[in-house]
Backbone as a ProteinNet text record, in pm:
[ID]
protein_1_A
[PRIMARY]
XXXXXXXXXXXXXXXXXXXXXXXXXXXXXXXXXXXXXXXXXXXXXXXXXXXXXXXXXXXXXXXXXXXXXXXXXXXXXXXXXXXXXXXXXXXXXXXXXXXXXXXXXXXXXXXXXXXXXXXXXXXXXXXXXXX
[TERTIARY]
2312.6	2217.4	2110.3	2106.7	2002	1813.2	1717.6	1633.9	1584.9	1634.1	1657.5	1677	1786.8	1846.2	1794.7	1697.1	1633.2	1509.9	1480.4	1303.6	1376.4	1473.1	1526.2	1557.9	1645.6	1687.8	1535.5	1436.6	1324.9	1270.8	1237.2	1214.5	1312	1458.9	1540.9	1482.7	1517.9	1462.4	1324.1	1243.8	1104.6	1103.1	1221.5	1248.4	1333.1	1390.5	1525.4	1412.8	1291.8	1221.4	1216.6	1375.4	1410.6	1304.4	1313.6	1179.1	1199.4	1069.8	1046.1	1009.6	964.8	908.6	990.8	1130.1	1259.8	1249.4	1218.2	1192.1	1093.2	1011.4	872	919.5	874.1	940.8	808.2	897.6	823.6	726.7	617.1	504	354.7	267.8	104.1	63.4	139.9	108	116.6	222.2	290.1	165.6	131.3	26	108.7	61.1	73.3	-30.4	-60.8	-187.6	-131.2	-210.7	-124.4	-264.7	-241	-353	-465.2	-502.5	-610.5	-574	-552	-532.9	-490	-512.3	-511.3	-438.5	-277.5	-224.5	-204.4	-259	-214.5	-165.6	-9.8	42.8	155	264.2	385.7	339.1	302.1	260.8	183.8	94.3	25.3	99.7	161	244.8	345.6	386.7	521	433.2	353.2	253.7	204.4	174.3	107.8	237.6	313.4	460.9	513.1	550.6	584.6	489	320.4	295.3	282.7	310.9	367.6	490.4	555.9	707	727.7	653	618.6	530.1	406.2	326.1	338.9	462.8	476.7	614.8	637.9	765.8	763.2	900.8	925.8	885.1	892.5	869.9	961.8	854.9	949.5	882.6	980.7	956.7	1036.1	946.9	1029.1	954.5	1052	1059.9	1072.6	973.4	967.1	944.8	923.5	933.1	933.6	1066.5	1089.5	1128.6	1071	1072.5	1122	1249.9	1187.4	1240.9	1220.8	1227.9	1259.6	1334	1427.8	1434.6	1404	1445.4	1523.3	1532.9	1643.7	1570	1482.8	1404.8	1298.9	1251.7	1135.2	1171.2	1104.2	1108	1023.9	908.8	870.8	879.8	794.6	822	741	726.2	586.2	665.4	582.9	672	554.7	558.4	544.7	582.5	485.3	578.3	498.6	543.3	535.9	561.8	481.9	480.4	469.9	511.1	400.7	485.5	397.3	465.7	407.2	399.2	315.8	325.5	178.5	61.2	81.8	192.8	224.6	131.1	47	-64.4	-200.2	-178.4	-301.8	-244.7	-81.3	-44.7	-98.4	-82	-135.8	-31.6	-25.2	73.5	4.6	41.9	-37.7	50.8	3.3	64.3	-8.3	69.5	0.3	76.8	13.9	91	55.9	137.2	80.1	151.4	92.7	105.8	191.8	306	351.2	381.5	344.9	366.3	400.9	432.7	512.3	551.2	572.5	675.1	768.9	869.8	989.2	1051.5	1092.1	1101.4	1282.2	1348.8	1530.5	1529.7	1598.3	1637.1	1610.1	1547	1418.9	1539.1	1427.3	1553.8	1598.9	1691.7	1785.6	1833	1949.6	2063.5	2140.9	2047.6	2142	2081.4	1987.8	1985.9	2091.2	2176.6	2260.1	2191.7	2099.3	2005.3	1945.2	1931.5	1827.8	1703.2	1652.9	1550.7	1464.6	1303.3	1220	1078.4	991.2	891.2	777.7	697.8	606.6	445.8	445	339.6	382.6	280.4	325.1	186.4	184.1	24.7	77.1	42.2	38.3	-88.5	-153.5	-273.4	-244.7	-358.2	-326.9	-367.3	-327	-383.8	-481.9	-601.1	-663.8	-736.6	-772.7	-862.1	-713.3	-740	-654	-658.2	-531.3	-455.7	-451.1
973.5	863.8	894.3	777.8	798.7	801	816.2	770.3	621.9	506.1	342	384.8	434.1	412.2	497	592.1	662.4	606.6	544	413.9	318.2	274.2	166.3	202.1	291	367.8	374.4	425	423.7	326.5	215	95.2	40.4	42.9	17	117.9	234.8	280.5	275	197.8	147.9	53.9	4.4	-191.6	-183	-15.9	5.6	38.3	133.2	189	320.8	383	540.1	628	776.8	871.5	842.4	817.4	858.8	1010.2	1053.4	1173.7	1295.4	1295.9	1317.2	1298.1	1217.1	1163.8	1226.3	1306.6	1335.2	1538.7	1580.8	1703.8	1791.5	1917.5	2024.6	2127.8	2064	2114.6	2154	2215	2198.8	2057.7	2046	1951.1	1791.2	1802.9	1615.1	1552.6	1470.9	1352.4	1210.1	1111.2	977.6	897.5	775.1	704.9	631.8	540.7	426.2	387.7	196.6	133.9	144.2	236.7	274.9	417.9	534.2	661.7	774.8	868.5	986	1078	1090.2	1221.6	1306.3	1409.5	1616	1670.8	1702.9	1832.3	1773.6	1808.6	1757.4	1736.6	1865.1	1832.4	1749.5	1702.1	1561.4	1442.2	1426	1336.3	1297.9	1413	1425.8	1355.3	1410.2	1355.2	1221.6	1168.3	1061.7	960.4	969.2	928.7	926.3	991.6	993.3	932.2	984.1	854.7	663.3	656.2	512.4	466.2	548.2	538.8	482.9	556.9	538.4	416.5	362.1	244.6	112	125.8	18.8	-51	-213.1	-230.3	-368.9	-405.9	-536.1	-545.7	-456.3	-423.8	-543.8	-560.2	-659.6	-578.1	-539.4	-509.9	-552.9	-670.5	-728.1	-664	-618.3	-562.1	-665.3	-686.7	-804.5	-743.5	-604.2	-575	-435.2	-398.2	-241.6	-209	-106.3	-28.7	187.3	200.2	333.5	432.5	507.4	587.9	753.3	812.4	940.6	1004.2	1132.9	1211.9	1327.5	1468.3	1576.9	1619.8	1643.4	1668.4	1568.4	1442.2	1407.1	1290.3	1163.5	1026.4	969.4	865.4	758.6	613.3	589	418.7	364.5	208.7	109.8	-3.2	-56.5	-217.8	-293.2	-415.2	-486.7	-503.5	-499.3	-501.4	-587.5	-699.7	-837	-736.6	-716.3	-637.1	-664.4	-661.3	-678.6	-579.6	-578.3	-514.6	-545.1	-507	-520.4	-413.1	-410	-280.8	-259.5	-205.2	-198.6	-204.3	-95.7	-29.5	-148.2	-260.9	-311.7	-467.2	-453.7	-613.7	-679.1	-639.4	-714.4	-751.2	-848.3	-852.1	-803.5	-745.9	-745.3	-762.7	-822.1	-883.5	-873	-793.5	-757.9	-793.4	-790.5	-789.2	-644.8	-574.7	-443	-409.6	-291.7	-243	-95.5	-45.7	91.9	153.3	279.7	395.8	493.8	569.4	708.5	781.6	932.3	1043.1	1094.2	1110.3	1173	1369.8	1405.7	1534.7	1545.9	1582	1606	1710.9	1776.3	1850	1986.7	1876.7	1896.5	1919.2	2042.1	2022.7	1914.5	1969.3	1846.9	1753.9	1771.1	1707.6	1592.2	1595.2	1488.9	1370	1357.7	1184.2	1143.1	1215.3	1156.3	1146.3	1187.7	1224.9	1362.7	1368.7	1554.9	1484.7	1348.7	1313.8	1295.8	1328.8	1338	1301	1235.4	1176.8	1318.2	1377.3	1386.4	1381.2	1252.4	1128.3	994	929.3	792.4	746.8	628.3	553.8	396.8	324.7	191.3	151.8	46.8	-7.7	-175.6	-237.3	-406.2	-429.6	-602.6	-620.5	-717.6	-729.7	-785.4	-808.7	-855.5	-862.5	-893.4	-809.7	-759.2	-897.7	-908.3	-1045	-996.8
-957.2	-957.6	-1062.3	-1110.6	-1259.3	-1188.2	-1281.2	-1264	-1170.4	-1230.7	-1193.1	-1077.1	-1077	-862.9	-820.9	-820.8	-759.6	-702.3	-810.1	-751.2	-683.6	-722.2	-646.5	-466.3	-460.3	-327.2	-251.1	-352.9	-257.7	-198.7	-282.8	-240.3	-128	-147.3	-41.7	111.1	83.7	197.8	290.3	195.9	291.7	341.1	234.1	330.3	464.6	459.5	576.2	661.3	669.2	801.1	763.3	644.2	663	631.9	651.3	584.8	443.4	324	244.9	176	249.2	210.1	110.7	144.4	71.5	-50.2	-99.9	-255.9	-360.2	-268	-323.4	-362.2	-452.8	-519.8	-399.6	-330.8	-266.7	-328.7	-376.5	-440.6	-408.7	-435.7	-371.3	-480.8	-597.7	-701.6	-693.8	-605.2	-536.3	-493.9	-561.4	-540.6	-508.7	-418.5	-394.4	-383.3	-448	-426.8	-380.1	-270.2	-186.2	-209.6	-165.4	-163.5	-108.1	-13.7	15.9	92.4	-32.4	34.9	-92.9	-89.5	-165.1	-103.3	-155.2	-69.7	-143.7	-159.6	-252.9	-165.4	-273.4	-174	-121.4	-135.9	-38.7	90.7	154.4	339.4	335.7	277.1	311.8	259.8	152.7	128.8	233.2	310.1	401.2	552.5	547	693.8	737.7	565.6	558.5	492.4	506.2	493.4	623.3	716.3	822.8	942.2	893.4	954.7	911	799.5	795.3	820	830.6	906.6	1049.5	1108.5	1229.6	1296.5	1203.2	1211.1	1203.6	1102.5	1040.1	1049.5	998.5	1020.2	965.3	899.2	863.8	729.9	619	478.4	404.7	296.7	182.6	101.6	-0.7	-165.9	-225.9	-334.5	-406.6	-612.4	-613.9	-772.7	-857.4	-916.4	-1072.6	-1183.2	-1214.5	-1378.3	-1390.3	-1329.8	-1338.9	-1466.7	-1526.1	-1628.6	-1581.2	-1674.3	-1639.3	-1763	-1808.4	-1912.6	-1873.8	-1904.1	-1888.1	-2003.2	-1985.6	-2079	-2013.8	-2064	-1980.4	-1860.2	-1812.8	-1678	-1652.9	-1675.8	-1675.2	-1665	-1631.3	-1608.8	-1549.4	-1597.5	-1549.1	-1524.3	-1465.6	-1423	-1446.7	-1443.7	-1363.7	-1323.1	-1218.7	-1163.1	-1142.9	-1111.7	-1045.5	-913.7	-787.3	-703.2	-568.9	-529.8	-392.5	-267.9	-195.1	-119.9	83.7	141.2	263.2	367.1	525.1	596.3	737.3	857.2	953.9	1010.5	1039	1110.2	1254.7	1282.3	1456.9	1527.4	1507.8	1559.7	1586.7	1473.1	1495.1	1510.1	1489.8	1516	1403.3	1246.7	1159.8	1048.3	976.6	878.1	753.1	683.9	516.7	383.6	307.2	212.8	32.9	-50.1	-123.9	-288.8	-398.7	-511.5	-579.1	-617.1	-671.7	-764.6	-819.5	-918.1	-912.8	-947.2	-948.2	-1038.8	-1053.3	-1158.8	-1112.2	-1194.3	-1149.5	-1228.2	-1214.6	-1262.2	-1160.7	-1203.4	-1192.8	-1201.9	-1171.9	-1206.9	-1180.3	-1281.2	-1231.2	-1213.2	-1102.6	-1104.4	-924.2	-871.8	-792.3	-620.8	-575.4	-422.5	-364.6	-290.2	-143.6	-253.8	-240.2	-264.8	-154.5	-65.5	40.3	-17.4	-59.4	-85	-226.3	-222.1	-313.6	-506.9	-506.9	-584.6	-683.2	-775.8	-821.1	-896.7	-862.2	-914.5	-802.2	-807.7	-701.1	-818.3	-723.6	-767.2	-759.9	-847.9	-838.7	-830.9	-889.2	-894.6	-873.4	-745.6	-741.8	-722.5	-816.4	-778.2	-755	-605.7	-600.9	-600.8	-647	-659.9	-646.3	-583.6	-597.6	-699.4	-747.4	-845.8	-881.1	-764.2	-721.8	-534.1	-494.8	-363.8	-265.3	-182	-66.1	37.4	50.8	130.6	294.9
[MASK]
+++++++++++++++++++++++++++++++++++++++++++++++++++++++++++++++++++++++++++++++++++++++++++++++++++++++++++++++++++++++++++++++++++

């Protein structure tokens, strides 16, 4: 699986419910920005991943302008990305248009996702006032 189906699989797997955290390279360095959150460090990435796993449910990601670029170990992205999900916890729907970027790293542990590409930077941001 290339780069492409590696962001892609991810996106599939948040729309399935499955763990993300798999995706993210086992580092103190692994950063994720989510729309309102700062995770350093795989174990917080993995924590704060597992707890949206758990919170949440009924994900749409819809991809409108994936880009991604590869070289022999390295690869980034950006998308566009129609977003929403609902907040178990608070019984809320949220609905967002955002923005995604990223690096890539090949070569990176666990081989079960069918994969040797793992994200080591991911930043989502909206792109504008929160729905």
């Amino acid at each position: 699986m290339d780069a492409e189906a590696t962001v892609s699989a991810y996106y599939d797997a948040l729309r399935d419910g499955e763990s993300l955290y798999p995706f993210f390279v086992r580092a103190g360095t692994t950063v994720k920005f989510g729309i309102g959150e700062r995770l350093t460090g795989y174990e917080e990435v993995r924590s704060g991943l597992e707890a949206q796993t758990t919170s949440t449910e009924a994900w749409v990601v819809d991809s409108e302008r994936l880009v991604v670029e590869e070289s022999d170990d390295h690869a980034w992205f950006a998308d566009d990305v129609s977003m929403a999900w609902t907040d178990t916890d608070r019984d809320h729907r949220h609905e967002f248009d955002t923005r995604w970027s990223g690096t890539l790293k090949h070569g990176a542990d666990d081989a079960d996702l069918g994969t040797d590409w793992r994200f080591v930077g991911m930043h989502v941001s909206t792109e504008g006032d929160a729905g």
